[in-house]
VOPARO-40367 format. One record per residue (C-alpha): residue in three letters; z, x, y. Coordinates in steps of 0.25 Angstrom, whole numbers. Example, Ala and Ser with C-alpha at 12.3 -4.5 7.8 and 13.67 -1.06 7.14 Angstrom:
2
  res      z      x      y
  ALA     31     49    -18
  SER     29     55     -4
//
This chain:
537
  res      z      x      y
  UNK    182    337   -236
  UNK    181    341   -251
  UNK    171    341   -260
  UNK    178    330   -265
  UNK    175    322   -252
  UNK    191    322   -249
  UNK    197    329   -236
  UNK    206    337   -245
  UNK    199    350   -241
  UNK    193    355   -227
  UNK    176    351   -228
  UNK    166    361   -232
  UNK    158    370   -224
  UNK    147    378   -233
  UNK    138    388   -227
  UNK    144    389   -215
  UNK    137    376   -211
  UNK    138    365   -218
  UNK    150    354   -220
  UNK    152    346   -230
  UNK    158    333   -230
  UNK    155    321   -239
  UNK    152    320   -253
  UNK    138    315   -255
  UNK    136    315   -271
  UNK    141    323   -282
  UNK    135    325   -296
  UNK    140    334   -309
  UNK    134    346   -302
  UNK    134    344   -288
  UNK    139    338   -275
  UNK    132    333   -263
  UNK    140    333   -250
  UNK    137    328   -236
  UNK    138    339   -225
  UNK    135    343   -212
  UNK    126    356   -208
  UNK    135    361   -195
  UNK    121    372   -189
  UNK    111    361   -190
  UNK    122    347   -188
  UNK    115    340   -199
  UNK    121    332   -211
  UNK    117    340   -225
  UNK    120    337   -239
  UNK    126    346   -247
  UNK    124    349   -262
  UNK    134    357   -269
  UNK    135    361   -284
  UNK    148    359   -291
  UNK    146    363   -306
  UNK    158    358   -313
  UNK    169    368   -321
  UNK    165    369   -335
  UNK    149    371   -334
  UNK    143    381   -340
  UNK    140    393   -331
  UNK    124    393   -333
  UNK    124    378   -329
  UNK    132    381   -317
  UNK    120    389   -314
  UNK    110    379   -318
  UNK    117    370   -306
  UNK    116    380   -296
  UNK    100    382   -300
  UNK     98    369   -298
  UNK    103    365   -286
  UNK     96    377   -280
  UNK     84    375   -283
  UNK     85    362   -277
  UNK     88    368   -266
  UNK     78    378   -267
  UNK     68    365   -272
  UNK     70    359   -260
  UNK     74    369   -251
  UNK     58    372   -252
  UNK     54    358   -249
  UNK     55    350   -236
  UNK     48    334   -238
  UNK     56    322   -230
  UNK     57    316   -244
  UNK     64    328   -250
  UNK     79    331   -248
  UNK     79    345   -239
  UNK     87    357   -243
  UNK     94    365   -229
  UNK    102    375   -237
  UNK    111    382   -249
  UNK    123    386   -246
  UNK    129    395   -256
  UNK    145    392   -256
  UNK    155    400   -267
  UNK    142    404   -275
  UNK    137    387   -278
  UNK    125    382   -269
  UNK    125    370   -260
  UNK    112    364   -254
  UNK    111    359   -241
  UNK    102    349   -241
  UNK     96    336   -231
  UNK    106    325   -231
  UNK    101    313   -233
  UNK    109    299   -231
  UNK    103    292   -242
  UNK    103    284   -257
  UNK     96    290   -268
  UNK     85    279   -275
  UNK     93    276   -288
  UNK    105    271   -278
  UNK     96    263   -272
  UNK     90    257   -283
  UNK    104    255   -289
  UNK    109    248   -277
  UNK     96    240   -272
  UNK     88    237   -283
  UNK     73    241   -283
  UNK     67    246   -273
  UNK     53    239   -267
  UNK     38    244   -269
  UNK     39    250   -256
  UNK     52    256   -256
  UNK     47    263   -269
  UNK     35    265   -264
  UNK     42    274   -251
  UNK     51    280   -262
  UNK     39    285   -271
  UNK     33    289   -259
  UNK     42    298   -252
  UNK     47    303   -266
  UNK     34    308   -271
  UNK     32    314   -257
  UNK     44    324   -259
  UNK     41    326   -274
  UNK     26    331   -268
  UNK     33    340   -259
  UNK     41    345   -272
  UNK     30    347   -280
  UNK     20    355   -270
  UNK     35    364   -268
  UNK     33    366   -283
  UNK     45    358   -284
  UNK     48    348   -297
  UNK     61    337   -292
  UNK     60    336   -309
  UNK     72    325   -304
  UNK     66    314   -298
  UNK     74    302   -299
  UNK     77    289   -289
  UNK     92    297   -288
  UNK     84    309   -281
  UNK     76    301   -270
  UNK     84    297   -259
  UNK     82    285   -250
  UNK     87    291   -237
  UNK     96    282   -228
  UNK     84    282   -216
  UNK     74    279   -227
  UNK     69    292   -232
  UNK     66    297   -246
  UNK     71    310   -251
  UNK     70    316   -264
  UNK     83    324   -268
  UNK     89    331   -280
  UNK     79    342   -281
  UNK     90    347   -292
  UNK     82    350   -304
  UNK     70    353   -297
  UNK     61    366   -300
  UNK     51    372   -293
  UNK     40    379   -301
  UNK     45    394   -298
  UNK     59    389   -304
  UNK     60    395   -318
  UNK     67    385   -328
  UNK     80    382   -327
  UNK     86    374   -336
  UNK     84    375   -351
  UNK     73    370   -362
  UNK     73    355   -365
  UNK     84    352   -353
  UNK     78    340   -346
  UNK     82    337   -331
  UNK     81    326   -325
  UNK     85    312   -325
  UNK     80    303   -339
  UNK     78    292   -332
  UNK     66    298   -323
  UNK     64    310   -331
  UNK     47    315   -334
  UNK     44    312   -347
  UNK     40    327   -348
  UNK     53    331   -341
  UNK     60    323   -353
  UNK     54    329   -363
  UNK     57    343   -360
  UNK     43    348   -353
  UNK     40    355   -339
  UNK     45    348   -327
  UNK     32    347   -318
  UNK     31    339   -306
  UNK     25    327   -313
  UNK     40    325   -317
  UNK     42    322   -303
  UNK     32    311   -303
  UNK     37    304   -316
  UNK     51    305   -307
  UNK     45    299   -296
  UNK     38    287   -304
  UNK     52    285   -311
  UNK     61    286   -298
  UNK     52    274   -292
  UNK     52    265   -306
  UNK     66    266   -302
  UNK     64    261   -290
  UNK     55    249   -294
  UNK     63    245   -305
  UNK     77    249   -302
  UNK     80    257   -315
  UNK     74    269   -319
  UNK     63    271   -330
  UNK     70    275   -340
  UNK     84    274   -345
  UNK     89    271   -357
  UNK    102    266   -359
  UNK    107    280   -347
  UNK    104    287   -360
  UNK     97    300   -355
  UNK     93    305   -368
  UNK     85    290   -371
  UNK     82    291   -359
  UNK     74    303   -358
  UNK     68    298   -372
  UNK     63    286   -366
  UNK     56    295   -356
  UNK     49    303   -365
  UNK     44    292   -374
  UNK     46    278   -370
  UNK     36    271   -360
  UNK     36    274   -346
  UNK     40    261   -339
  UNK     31    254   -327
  UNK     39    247   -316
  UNK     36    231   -314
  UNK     27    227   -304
  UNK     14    233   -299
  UNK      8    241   -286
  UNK      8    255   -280
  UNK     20    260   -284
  UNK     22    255   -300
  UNK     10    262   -301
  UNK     15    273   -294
  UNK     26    273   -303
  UNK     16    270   -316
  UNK      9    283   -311
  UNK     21    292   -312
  UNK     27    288   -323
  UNK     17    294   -331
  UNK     22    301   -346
  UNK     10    310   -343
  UNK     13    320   -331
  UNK      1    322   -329
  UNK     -3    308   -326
  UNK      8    305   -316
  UNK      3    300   -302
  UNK      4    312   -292
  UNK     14    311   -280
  UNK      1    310   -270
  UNK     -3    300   -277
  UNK      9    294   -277
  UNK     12    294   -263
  UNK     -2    288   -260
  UNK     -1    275   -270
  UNK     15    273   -262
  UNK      8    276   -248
  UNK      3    264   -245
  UNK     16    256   -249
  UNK     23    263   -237
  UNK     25    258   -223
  UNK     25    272   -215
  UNK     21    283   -227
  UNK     23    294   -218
  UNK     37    290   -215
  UNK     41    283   -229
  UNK     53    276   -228
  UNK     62    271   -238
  UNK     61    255   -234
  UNK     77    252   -233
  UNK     79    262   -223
  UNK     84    260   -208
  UNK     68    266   -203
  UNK     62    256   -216
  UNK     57    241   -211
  UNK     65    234   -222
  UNK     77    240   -227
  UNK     82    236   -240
  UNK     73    223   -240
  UNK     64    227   -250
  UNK     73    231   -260
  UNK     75    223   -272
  UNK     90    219   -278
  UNK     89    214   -292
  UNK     97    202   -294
  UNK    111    204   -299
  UNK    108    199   -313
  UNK     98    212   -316
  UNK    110    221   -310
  UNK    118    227   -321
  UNK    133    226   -320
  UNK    134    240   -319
  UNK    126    242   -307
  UNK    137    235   -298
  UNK    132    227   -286
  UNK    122    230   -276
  UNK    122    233   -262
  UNK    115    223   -252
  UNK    102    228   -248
  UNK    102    237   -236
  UNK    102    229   -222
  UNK     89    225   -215
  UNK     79    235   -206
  UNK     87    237   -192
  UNK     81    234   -180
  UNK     69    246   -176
  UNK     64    247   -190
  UNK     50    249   -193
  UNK     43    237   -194
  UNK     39    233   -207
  UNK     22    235   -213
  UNK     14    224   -208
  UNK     23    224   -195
  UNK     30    213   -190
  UNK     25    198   -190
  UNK     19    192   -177
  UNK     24    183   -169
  UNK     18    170   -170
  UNK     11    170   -157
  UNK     10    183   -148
  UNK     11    176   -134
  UNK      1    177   -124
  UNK     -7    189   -120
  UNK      1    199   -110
  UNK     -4    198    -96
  UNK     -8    181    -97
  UNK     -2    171    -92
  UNK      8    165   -101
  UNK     12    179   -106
  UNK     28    184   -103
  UNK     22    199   -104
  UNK     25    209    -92
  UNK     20    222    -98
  UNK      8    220    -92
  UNK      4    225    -79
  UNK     -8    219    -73
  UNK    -14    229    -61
  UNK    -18    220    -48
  UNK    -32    218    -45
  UNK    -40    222    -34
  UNK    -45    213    -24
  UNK    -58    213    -27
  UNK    -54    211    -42
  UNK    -46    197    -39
  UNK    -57    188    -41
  UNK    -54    188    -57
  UNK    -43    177    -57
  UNK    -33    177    -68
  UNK    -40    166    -75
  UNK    -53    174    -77
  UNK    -44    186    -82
  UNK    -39    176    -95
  UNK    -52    171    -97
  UNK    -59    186    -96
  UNK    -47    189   -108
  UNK    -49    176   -115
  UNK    -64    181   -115
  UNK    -62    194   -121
  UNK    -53    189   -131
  UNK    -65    182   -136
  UNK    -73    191   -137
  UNK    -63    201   -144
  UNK    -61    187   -153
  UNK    -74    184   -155
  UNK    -76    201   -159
  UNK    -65    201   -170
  UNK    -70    187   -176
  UNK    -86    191   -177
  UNK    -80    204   -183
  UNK    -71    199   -192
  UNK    -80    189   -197
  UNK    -93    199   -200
  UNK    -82    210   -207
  UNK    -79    197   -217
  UNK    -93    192   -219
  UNK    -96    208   -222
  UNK    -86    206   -232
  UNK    -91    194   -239
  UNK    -80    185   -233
  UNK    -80    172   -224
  UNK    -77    174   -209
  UNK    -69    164   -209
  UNK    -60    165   -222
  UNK    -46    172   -220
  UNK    -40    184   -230
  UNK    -27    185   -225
  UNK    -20    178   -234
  UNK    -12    190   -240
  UNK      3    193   -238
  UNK     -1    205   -231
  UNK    -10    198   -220
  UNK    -21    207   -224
  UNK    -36    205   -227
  UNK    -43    207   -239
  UNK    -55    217   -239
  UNK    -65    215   -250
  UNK    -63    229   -259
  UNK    -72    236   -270
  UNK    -65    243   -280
  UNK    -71    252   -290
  UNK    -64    248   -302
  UNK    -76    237   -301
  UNK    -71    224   -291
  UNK    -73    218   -277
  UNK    -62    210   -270
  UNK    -55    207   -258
  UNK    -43    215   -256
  UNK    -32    214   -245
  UNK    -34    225   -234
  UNK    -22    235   -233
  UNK    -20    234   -248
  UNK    -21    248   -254
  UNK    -27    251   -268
  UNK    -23    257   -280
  UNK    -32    261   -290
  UNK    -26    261   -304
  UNK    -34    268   -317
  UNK    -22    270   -328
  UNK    -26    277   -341
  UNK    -24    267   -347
  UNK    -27    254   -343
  UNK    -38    248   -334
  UNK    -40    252   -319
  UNK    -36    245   -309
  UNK    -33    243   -293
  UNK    -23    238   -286
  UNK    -23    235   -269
  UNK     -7    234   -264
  UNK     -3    230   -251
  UNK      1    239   -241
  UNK     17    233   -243
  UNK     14    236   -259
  UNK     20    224   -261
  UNK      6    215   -265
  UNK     -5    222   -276
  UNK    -19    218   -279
  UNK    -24    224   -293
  UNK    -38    223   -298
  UNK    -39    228   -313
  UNK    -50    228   -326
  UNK    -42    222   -337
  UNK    -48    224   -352
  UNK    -48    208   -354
  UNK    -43    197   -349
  UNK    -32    193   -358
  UNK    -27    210   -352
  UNK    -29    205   -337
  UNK    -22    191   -340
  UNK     -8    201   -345
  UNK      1    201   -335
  UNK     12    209   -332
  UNK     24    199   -328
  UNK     24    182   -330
  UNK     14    175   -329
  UNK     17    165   -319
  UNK      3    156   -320
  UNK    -10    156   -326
  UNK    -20    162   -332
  UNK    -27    153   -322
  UNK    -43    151   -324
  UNK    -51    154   -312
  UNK    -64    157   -311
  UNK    -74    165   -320
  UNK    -66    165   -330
  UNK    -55    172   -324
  UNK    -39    169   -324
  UNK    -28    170   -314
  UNK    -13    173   -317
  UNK     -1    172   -309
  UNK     11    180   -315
  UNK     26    189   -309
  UNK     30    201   -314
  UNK     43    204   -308
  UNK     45    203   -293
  UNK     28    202   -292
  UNK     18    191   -292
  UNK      5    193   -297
  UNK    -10    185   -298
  UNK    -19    190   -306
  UNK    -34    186   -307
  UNK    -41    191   -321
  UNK    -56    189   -320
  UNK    -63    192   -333
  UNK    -75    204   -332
  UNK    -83    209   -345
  UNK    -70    211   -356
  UNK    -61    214   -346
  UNK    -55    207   -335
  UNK    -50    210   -320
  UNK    -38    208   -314
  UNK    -36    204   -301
  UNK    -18    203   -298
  UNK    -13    201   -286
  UNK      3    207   -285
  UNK     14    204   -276
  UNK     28    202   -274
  UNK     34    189   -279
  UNK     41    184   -265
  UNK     26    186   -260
  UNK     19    179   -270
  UNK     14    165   -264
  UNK      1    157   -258
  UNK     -3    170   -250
  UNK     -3    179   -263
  UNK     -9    169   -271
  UNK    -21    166   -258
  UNK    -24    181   -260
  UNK    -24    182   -277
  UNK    -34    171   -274
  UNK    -43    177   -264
  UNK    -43    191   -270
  UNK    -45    184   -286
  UNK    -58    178   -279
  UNK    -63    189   -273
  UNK    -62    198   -284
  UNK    -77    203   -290
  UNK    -79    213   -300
  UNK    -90    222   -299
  UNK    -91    225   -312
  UNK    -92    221   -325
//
């Protein structure tokens, strides 16, 4: 096969090993092709540079630099969410990587064709991203590229960062010229654009970009595809804060920070976006064959917010086969689990019951149900005197039921430096927020991320009664002089409780999705509005 993917020629064989066949992507100054590593049997993509006639001899060279020091980037580095380097094959003088290939489709295709992608979905992105860009950095290692066109979402779910193009490690000596600014616009560092040195806090700008992307479905910046406004707009225009609240927008606040400095660290990133993650040590992309729900989560924006130019959509992918890893929280129970095995009335055979001597066969069978009846009474009567003196320790009713939230969970009464008491719903992991500024705050998400609990110290109460969305009822008077508010802001729902202190006020809001937003919701705002306390002034 050609290079031109026709038959017209016989098929390539470089480096005494490797075949090539089909064409997998091509660009100004390169082509990627599928081929086949005849020692090893094992598929490999191949990159080969093509510098077109015409170019200037010292830019010829500037292509050949680059792609090896990708090569030599990540030839040095070996993390299952980085794409591996196997070999360089130098053929007629030009040098063709081998590398891993990986049946995939990189982040801006899929954003494209589905739409958004879900908290957790980013959430496994951000997580897997920032775990090769760590491996990077410790390399000595800048991407200086990281866009959602470089992170691949792999066909069997994995994430892997590519494209290691313009990458340099800090050995390399300079190699292109003064004020030349690489990179994409869109997801450039403000200090990249404005002709300073590339640091690895580049990278984490890219990272935050790459998942407002995913949130929103359209990158940070981009004005008009002008490059030029573009990069201007990066520079001096605002930073933009995806919709919505949680985990991973303020994952993505903290990243997209002007200031390099001030930029969330990659650990740090990887621990807000741990808890969001079904299996961390095995992150997979939920819409893969090994993910619990493929393609379910992922958001298609109506056709009237498509543009004409995008084209139609492909369907979601299909549902989860059969064998997939069973969804967090597991599956429902039945509505009754039958009788015990062993008794009479149970169709269990899995049991076998030893026979018993003679001298044992005085106890009949109905005085072995009754000796089980009994322990389980016992064992009945241990969990209940238990669980009533944990909940009188914790200054509730025996007999007064929590579990009223969509994630069946309890609440534990919590203590929270920031100066409050109040129940909160066990599992929910917290998140404490102190911006430079604006007022500290708190925030408990559950373990799905897809619910959020924040307690915050406004400056006044008219501040705490803004709301960031419509306003769907209230201000509603309760008690003490305090108000309640129901409002949307885009696919969200929230209730928010504002209880006047000194000059100031707290905020109590409960978050979740809009489908979800019903009597159970509203039953948990209530019990976790009355239960707040501050303890101070």
């Amino acid at each position: 096969m050609g290079q031109d993917g026709s038959d017209s020629e016989q098929v390539r064989r470089i480096g005494g090993r490797y075949t090539l066949s089909g064409l997998l992507g091509a660009g100004a100054m390169g082509t990627v092709w599928s081929g086949f590593d005849e020692v090893l049997q094992r598929r490999v993509a191949v990159k080969e540079l093509k510098v077109p006639p015409g170019v200037p001899s010292h830019e010829a060279a500037e292509a050949r630099e680059r792609i090896m020091r990708e090569a030599r980037a990540l030839g040095g580095l070996s993390h299952p969410n980085i794409i591996t380097v196997f070999d360089v094959v130098d053929v007629e003088g030009e040098p063709m990587v081998v590398m891993e290939l990986v049946p995939s489709r990189n982040l801006a295709t899929m954003i494209s064709d589905h739409g958004t992608l879900t908290m957790s979905q980013v959430a496994v992105v951000g997580f897997a991203t920032a775990g090769g860009l760590r491996a990077a950095h410790r390399s000595g290692i800048t991407h200086r590229d990281v866009k959602p066109g470089n992170v691949l979402i792999a066909d069997d779910g994995r994430v892997k960062l590519t494209d290691f193009g313009i990458a340099r490690n800090v050995a390399d000596a300079p190699m292109t010229s003064a004020g030349l600014v690489l990179g994409s616009p869109a997801y450039i560092a403000p200090e990249v654009a404005m002709g300073k040195a590339v640091t690895p806090a580049a990278d984490l700008w890219g990272l935050g970009a790459t998942l407002f992307a995913a949130v929103e479905g359209r990158p940070p910046y981009d004005v008009g595809g002008d490059p030029v406004a573009t990069i201007t707009e990066v520079v001096d225009g605002d930073v933009p804060r995806p919709r919505g609240s949680g985990p991973v927008v303020d994952v993505i606040s903290a990243l997209m920070r002007k200031e390099p400095e001030a930029r969330m660290p990659l650990e740090e990133v990887r621990q807000r976006l741990r808890p969001l993650i079904e299996d961390p040590d095995d992150p997979v992309y939920p819409g893969s064959p090994d993910a619990p729900t493929i393609g379910a989560g992922i958001h298609v924006p109506p056709p009237a917010a498509r543009t004409e130019a995008s084209g139609p959509r492909p369907a979601p992918l299909p549902p989860s086969p059969t064998g997939a890893r069973t969804p967090a929280g597991g599956a429902p129970l039945a509505a009754s689990p039958g009788p015990l095995p062993g008794l009479p009335g149970s169709s269990s055979s899995s049991l076998h019951v030893p026979a018993r001597p003679a001298a044992a066969a005085g106890v009949t069978g109905v005085a072995a149900v009754g000796y089980v009846l009994a322990g389980a009474a016992v064992v009945l009567a241990g969990v209940l005197g238990g669980w009533s003196a944990t909940r009188l320790l914790g200054g509730q009713s025996p007999g007064t039921t929590l579990n009223v939230t969509s994630a069946r969970t309890e609440l534990a009464q919590h203590t929270d430096e920031l100066g409050f008491t109040m129940p909160v719903p066990r599992g929910w992991t917290a998140y404490p927020h102190e911006p430079p500024d604006g007022q500290p705050s708190v925030s408990f998400v559950s373990p799905d991320g897809n619910e959020e609990l924040t307690v915050q110290r406004s400056s006044s109460t008219e501040a705490a009664q803004e709301v960031p969305g419509t306003v769907l009822s209230g201000p509603t008077p309760a008690e003490d002089g305090a108000v309640q508010l129901l409002y949307s802001e885009a696919d969200r729902t929230s209730w928010r409780h504002v209880e006047p202190a000194g000059r100031g006020a707290w905020t109590v809001t409960l978050t979740v999705p809009r489908p979800a937003a019903g009597d159970t919701s509203a039953d948990l705002f209530e019990l976790l509005a009355d239960g707040f306390a501050p303890t101070t002034a």
